[in-house]
C-alpha positions, 0 to 999 in steps of 0.5 A: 518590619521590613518584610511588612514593608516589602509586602505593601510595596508589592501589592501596591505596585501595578503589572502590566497584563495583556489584554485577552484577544476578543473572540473570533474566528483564527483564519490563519490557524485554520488554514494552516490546520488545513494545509497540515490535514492536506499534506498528511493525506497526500503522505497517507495516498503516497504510501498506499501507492508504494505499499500497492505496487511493491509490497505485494510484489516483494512478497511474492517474490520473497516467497518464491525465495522460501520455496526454492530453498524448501526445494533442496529439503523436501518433494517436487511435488509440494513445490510444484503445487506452491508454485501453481499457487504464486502463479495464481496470486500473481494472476489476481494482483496483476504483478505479471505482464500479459505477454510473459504470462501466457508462456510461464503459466504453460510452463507451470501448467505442464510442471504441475498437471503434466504425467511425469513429476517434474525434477527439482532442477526444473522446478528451480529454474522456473522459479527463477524465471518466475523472478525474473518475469517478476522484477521485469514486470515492476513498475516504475515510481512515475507509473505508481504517480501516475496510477494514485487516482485509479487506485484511490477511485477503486479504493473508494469504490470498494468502500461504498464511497465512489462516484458511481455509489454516490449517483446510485443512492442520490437515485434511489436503489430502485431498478 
């Protein structure tokens, strides 16, 4: 009986409820989705620079690390070719100073196309002074800041998605 009780009293007893919000537009919640989509864009482009400027720079030197200790077990010769190969992505990603460039490549140059086989000291020592050339030549993280827009532009422009792309077909593709 006393459970019966207890039973009424709660059914008839009155809770209060909140009163749902009327519909419409969050604007604060927008803006603050927006400033999150914002900073985790910049964080993204922030990243992409560091991986454009060191990563492939720590690659390249990495592996001029491997061919220096391959030296010691195998031929000049096969070295001599992986060094001309470095040189060359070095060239294609610009990780070089132009002016320290002209007298390493003459050295590999003659290193690698010269009529003697060159000695592994010698190539060792190139190796080395490609490092060094190397980490002389790497940019400060002001310079990769300061080089984000160009990078995002030939990103872009890569993509199909640049200025130029844009004025292009707004144009029409006729010459």
């Amino acid at each position: 009986m006393a459970d019966t009780q207890v039973m009424q009293m709660a059914e008839n007893t009155l809770i209060d409820i909140e009163v749902p919000m009327p519909p419409g537009i969050d604007w604060l919640g927008g803006l603050l989705m927006l400033g999150w989509v914002l900073l985790a864009v910049l964080v993204v482009l922030l990243l992409g620079t560091m991986v454009w400027f060191v990563w492939r720079r720590a690659q390249l030197y990495w592996r001029l690390e491997r061919l220096k200790r391959a030296l010691a077990k195998s031929s000049s010769e096969h070295g001599a070719v992986q060094l001309y190969q470095a040189l060359q992505a070095a060239k294609r990603h610009d990780l070089l100073n132009s002016d320290a460039e002209a007298p390493l490549k003459q050295a590999i140059d003659q290193a690698c196309f010269g009529p003697k086989t060159v000695s592994r000291e010698t190539l060792s020592s190139l190796i080395q002074t490609f490092q060094a050339e190397l980490k002389a030549a790497a940019p400060s993280m002001g310079d990769a800041v300061r080089a984000l827009p160009t990078i995002v532009r030939i990103g872009l422009n890569r993509l199909g998605l640049g200025r130029a792309n844009a004025e292009q077909t707004l144009r029409g593709n006729h010459k």
